[in-house]
N, C-alpha and C positions, 0 to 999 in steps of 0.2 A: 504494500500500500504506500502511494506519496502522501510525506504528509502534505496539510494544503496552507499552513504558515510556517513561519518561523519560531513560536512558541512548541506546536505542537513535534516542527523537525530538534527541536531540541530536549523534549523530552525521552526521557530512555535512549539518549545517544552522549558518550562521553565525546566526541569530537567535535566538537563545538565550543568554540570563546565565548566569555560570556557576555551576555548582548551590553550591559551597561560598561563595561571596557571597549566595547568597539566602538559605542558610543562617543564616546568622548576622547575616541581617537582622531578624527578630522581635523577637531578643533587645538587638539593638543600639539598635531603636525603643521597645521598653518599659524599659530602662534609662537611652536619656536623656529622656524624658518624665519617670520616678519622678526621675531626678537633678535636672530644672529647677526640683522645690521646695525641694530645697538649695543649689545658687549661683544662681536667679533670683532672692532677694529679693535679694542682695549684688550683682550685675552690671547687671543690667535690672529692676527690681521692678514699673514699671507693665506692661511684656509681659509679666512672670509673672500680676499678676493678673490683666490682662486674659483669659490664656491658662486660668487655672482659673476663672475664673468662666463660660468660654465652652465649658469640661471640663463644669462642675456643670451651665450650662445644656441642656448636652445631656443629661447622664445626666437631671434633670429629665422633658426630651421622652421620651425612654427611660423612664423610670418612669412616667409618665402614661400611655403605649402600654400599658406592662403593665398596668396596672390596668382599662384601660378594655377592651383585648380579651381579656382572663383571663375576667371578666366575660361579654362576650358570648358567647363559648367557653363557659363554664358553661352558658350557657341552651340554647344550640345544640345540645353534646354531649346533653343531658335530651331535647329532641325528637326527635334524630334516634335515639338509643337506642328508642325506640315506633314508628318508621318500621317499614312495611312495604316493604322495597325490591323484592322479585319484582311487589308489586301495582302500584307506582309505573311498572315498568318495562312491566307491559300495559298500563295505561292510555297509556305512550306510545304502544308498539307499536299501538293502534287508533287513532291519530290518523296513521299514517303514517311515523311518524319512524324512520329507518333506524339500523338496530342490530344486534350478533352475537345468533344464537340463543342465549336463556337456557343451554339443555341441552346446548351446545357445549364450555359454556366449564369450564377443570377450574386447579386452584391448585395449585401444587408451592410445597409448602412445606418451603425446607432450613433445618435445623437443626444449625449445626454444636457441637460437644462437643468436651471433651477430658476424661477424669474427671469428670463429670457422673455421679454417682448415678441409677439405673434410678427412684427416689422425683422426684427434680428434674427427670427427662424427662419423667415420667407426667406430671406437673403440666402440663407446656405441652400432651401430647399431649390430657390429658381435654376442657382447651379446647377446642382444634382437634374432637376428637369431638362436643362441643355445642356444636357450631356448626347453624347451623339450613341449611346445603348442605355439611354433614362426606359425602356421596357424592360432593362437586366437589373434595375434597382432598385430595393425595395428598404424605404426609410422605415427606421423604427423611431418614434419620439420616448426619448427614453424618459420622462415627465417623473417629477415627485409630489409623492401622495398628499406628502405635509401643506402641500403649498392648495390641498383642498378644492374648493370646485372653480378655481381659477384655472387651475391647471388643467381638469375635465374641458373646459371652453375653447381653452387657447390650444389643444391637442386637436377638440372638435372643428374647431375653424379652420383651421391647418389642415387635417383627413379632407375635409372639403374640398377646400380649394386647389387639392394636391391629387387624387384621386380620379384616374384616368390619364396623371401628366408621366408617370412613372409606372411603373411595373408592381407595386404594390405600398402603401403606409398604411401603420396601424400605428397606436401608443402604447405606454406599459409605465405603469407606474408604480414606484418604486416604494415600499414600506417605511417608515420612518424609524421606526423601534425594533429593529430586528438588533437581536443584543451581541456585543461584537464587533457590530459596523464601527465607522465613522462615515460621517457623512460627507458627502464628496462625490467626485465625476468616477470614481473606481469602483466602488461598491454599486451607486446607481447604474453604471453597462454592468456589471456581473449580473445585475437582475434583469436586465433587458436582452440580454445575449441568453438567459438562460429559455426567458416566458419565449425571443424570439427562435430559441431549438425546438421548443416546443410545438410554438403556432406551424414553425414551416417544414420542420423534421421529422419530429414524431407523429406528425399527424399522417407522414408519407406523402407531400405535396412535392417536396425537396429530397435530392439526394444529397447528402453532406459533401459529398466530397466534393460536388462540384460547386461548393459555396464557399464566399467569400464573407468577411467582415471586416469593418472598417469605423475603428474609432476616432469619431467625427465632431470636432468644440463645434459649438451654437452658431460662433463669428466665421468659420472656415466657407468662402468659395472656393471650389473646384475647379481645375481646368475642364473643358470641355471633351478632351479626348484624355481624360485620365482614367475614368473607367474602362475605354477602349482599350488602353494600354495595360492593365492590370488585364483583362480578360486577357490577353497575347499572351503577357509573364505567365498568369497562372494556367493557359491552358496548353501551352507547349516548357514550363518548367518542370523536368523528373522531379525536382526537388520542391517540387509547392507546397510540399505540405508539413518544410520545414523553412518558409520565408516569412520576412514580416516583408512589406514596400513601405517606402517611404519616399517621399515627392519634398523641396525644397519650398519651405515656407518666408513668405517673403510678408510682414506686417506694412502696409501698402492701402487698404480699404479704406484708412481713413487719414492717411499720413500726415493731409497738408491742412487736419484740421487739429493734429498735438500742436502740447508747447515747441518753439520749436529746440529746445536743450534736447527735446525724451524724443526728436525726428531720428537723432544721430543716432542713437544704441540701435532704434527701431532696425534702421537701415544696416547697422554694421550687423546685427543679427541673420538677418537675410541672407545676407551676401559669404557671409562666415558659414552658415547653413548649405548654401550649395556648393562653397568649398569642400566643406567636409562629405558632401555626399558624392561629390564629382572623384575623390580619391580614387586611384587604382592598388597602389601599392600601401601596405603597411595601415589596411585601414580597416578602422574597429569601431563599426555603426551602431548606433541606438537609436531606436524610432524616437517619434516624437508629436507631440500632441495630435494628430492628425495621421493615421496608420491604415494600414491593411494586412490583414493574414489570411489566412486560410482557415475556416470554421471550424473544421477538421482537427489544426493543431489548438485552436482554442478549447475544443471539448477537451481532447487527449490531457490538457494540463491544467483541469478545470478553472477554467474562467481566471476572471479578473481576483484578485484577491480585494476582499471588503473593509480591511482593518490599515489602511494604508492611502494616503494622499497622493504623492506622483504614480502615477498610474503607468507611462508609456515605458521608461526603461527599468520599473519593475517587473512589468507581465514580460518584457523579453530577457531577463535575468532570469526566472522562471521558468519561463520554455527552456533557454539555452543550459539549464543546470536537469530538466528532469530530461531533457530529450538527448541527453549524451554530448551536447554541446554545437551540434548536427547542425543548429541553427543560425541563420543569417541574416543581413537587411539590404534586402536590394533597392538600389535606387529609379526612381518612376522620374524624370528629366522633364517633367511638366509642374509650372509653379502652381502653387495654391497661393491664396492670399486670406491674409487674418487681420482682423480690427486690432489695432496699438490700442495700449489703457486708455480711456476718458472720460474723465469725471463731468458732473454741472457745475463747478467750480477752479479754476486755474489752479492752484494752490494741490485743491482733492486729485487732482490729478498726477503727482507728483509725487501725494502720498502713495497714493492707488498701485501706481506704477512699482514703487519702493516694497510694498505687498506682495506683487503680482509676481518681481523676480526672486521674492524670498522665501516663495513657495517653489517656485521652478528650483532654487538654490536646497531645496528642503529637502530635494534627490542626494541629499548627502545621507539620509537613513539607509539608501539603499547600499551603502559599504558593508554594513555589518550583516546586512543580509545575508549578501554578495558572498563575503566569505564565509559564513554559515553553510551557505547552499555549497560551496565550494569543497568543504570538509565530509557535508553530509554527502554527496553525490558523486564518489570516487571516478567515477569512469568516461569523463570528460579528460580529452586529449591532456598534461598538464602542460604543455606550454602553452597549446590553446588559452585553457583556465586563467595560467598566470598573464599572458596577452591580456584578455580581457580583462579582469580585476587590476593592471595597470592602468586602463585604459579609464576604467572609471574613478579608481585614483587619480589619475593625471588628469580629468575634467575638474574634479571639485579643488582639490589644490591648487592647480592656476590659475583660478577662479578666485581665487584668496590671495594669492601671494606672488602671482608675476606683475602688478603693477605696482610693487613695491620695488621688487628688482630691476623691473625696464626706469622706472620715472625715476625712481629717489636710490637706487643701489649703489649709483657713484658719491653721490654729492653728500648722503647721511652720513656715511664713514669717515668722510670729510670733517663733519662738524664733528663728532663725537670724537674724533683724535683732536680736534681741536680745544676743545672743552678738558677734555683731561689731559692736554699739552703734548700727548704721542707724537711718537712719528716712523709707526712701525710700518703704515702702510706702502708695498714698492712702487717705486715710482712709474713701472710699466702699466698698473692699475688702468691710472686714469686712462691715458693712448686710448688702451684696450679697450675699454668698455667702449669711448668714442669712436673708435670705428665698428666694432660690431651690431651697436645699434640704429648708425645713420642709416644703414641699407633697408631699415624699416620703414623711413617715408618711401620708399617705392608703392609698399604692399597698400598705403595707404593711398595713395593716390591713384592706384587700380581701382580701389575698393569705390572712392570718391568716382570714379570713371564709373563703374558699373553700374552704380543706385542711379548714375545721372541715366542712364540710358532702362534701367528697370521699372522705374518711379512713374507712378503715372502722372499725366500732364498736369500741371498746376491747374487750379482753377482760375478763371477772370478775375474773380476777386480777393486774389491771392494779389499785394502790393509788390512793386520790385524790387523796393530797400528789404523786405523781408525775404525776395528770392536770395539779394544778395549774404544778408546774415546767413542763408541755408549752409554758405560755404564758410563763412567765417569763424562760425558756430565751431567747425574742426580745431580750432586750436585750441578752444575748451574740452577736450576730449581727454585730457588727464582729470581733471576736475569731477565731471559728467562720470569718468567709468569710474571713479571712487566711490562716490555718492550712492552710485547704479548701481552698479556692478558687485564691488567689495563688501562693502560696509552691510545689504543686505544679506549676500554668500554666509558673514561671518556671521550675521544674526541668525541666521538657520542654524549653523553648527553649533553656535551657543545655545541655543535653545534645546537643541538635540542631546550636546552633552550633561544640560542640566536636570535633564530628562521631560524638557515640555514637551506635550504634543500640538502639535499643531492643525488648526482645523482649517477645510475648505472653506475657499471665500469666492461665490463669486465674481470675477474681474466686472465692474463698472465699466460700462461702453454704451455710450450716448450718443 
């Protein structure tokens, strides 16, 4: 038997670390990294520099990565948006090559809501309707109970207006007191994924295997041929039934109505997104808010787990630890686009946002998981294993502690020998850092190159002193990614380490 948490894979197994140590592991490794530029210049100063120069020259490789497959990704994403995948997929078919029948195959797509306006559902669902196989799709409104005969109306008005546009919608709504949960977008699809095996599998309408599912936020539009393209992968992929897909998410929907400080993360996200998925080499994907797998491996590794808030690179930690490690994420080279935070308020927006990525930062629970599952489920390749558990290491750590070492890792060591009168530091220090992180304005002015050309057209009553700030705005992007980026990262980890939990919040978007 699997177990199907973490509490229960730790009982009656000795190999297992204990969860409140790994806890307050994160935090304990990004604090003293940020601490060793304050008494490394005083204790050990050539291991300090050694040790940030050897920091810079990786974020370095890191930045050149980005720039160079952002890039490739750009051009990729253009061609395959003109692809015709139904004809791609008969030309195989008359060569032989074995695959599910095109007209088989059908997409549940859940949607889970909590207070989601029937105007911000329409949004995702008109996509989903132009789609160019909206008869292969069948939305689930994954609605909560709590939310009472509100939620009855706005699923009602929704079935309505949607029915006949797509291949099948229904609702399903999600219990409030089931003891165990937490409340959030993970527990609500585990109950919609389960009612939806139900309505379309058990019943015998559907065969599993040739079903898809696809965890779908409220704000997400669709490319037009990205369900086309997912039927291609999944019906001529042997291996489908150990894929997640994922599509590059680009926050774009409402860009040019943020502040414009919270424009620039938006866009660097984007563009860093289809870097990382554009990778050939040395590359260790995690889905992300907006996904696709195969139904099939969803039952196999039951569902979503309910006791847990990041949902995306937990269910694939999950799968890749009970399924031998078998598993992977291909990328779909068609953007999606998602609404950035916004408040009724300029100010709330800012907070909102600070919220929004210390929840995404709150995927720092999943280390201890990670290596629990790691211990408990020996027969994962281990270099594979230890690849991967690097991999999600080295997301939340950088995440913490490389803009201390790119922005302040020269100049802090500076003041601190200064202040206690040192002068241990070698004098090759400085050179070095100076050349190895000038070659990062490159990557940045790729990246500036690509949103200009990604971003959709300003509106009229966008002024031109504010187009001009759009670009100015970049030189505040040490400031911006502290504020953003860091300072919430580390508030998840302390929060983790002190053993809070943390509960879902819906993201505000007006």
């Amino acid at each position: 038997d699997v177990p199907s948490t973490l509490e229960e894979a730790t009982k009656g197994s000795a190999r297992v670390i204990p969860q409140r140590l790994l806890e307050v592991l994160p935090l304990s490794l990004s604090l003293l990294f940020i601490s060793f530029l304050f008494w490394g210049p005083l204790i050990a100063p050539v291991p300090l520099a050694i040790f940030v120069l050897t920091c810079q020259a990786y974020w370095l490789w890191r930045s050149s990565m980005i720039g160079i497959h952002a890039v490739r990704g750009f051009f990729v994403v253009r061609r395959h948006s003109k692809m015709d995948w139904r004809q791609l997929y008969e030309q195989e078919r008359v060569t032989g090559f074995k695959s599910l029948d095109w007209e088989s195959i059908r997409h549940v797509v859940v949607i889970p809501n909590y207070t989601e306006s029937v105007a911000k559902l329409s949004q995702c669902l008109d996509s989903l309707a132009e789609s160019e196989v909206a008869n292969y799709i069948i939305a689930v409104l994954a609605m909560e109970e709590r939310e009472g005969e509100e939620a009855k109306r706005r699923a009602s008005t929704l079935i309505d207006k949607y029915t006949g546009r797509l291949g099948g919608i229904f609702a399903t709504f999600h219990p409030g007191n089931i003891p165990g949960e937490v409340a959030g977008k993970s527990s609500n699809e585990d109950w919609a994924a389960r009612q939806a095996k139900r309505i379309l599998v058990d019943s015998g309408k559907y065969n599993i295997d040739h079903l898809t599912i696809t965890s779908c936020d409220a704000d997400t539009t669709v490319h037009k041929k990205y369900f086309s393209c997912l039927t291609y992968k999944f019906a001529s992929d042997p291996k489908r039934y150990r894929r997640f897909w994922q599509a590059p998410i680009f926050y774009y929907n409402n860009i040019w109505q943020l502040p414009a400080p919270l424009r620039l993360p938006h866009a660097l996200g984007g563009i860093s997104d289809l870097s990382r998925l554009s990778r050939k080499y040395f590359r260790m994907l995690f889905p992300q808010s907006t996904y696709s797998l195969s139904f099939r491996m969803a039952d196999e590794v039951d569902y979503w787990d309910t006791d847990i808030i990041p949902e995306d690179w937990h269910m694939f930690l999950k799968s890749f630890y009970r399924l031998k490690g078998e598993v992977d994420v291909e990328t779909i080279y068609l953007p999606m686009y998602m609404d950035g935070m916004r408040s009724k308020s300029y100010m709330g927006t800012f907070v909102g946002y600070y919220q929004q990525v210390r929840r995404w930062a709150w995927g720092c629970s999943d280390l201890p998981y990670a290596v629990n599952q790691a211990l408990q489920y020996r027969d994962v390749p281990r270099v594979l294993g230890l690849r991967r558990l690097w991999s999600l290491v080295d997301a939340h750590l950088t995440r913490t502690t490389s803009w201390f070492f790119v922005t302040i890792g020269r100049d802090l060591p500076i003041v601190m020998i200064s202040i206690a009168g040192f002068t241990g530091l070698p004098e090759w220090f400085y050179e070095w850092s100076r050349w190895i992180l000038t070659p990062c304005l490159g990557t940045l002015i790729i990246m500036s190159a690509l949103d200009f050309f990604l971003r959709p057209q300003r509106p009229d009553n966008f002024r031109w002193w504010h187009f001009i700030f759009q670009y100015v705005q970049w030189f505040l992007m040490p400031v911006i990614t502290f504020l953003f980026t860091v300072l919430p990262a580390l508030d998840a980890q302390l929060r983790l380490a002190l053993g809070k939990r943390m509960e879902y919040k819906v993201t505000e978007k007006v």
